[in-house]
C-alpha positions, -999 to 999 in steps of 0.1 A, spaced: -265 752 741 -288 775 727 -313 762 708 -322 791 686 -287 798 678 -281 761 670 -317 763 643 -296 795 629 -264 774 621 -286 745 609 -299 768 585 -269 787 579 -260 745 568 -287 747 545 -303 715 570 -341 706 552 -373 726 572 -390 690 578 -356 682 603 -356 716 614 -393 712 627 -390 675 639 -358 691 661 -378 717 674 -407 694 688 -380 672 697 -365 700 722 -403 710 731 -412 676 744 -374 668 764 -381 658 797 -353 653 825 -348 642 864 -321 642 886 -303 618 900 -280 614 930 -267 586 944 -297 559 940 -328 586 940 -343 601 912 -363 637 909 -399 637 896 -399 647 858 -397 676 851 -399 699 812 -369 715 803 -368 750 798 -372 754 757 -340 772 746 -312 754 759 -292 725 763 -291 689 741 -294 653 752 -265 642 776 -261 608 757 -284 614 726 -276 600 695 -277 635 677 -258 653 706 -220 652 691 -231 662 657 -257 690 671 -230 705 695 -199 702 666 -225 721 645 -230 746 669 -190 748 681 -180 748 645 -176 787 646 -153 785 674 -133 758 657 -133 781 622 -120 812 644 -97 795 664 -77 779 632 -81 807 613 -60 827 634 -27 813 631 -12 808 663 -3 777 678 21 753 669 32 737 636 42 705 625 47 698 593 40 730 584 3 726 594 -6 748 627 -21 729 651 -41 748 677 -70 733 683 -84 701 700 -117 692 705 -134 663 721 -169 664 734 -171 696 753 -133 695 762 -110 721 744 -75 715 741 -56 748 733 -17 747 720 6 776 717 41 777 712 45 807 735 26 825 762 12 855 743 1 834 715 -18 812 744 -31 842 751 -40 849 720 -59 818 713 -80 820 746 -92 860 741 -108 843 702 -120 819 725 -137 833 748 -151 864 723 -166 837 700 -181 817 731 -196 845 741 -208 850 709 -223 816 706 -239 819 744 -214 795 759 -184 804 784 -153 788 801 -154 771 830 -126 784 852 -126 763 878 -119 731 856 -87 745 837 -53 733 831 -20 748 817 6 729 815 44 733 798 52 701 779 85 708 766 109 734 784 128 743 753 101 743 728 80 760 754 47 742 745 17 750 763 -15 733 761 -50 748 785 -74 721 789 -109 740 790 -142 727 802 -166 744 783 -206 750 807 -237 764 791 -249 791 818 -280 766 821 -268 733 817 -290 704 827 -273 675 847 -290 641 849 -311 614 828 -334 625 796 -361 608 785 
């Protein structure tokens, strides 16, 4: 996640200076290792700019903040499928997407907004942790399970 796209939404949110400071030593001082298997790395800073707590307590809400254009775009669009009259399109949990179209060119559809917004944002699909998958033959649902990966994403603990 970019950081200074994420302080442009928080202000775009209207978010108060004093938290918008604290955030921003906050990211300053974010240390990480890595760890495989039973070994850790030494410490290490993490590059100022990108990426958000694995675990933290502010994580979801930072990264639903930052996603919330995506979310806006995707909706906004129309294309998915209804029930009740509502159009459902959209899933999101964590950084999983879940994509639903009632055809293949609206699928289509949805993932060319998604991907032009993620770039947008700095963010991009995963390819190689995707799924489509027809649910109903006759109703022709089709839902794409997306992975979404910052272009430097941090894996391991944060202190």
């Amino acid at each position: 996640m970019n950081h200074h796209g994420l302080f442009i939404k928080l202000m775009e949110k209207r978010i108060s200076s004093n938290l918008l400071v604290l955030l921003e030593k906050w990211f300053s001082l974010s240390t990480t290792c890595v760890k495989w298997r039973n070994i850790f790395s030494t410490w290490f800073n993490i590059s100022y700019g990108c990426g958000i707590r694995q675990g933290g307590v502010l994580s979801p809400y930072l990264f639903a903040i930052y996603v919330d254009s995506l979310v806006n775009k995707v909706q906004s669009c129309g294309h998915g499928c209804y029930v009740r009259y509502t159009c459902v399109s959209f899933l999101l949990y964590a950084n999983d997407i879940l994509l639903l179209a009632s055809s293949v060119s609206s699928l289509q559809l949805l993932l060319g907004v998604c991907e032009k917004e993620l770039e947008r944002i700095d963010m991009n699909i995963n390819v190689k942790n995707h799924l489509v998958c027809v649910l109903a033959q006759d109703l022709m649902f089709i839902a794409v399970v997306l992975l979404l990966a910052m272009a430097d994403s941090y894996h391991g603990a944060i202190r």
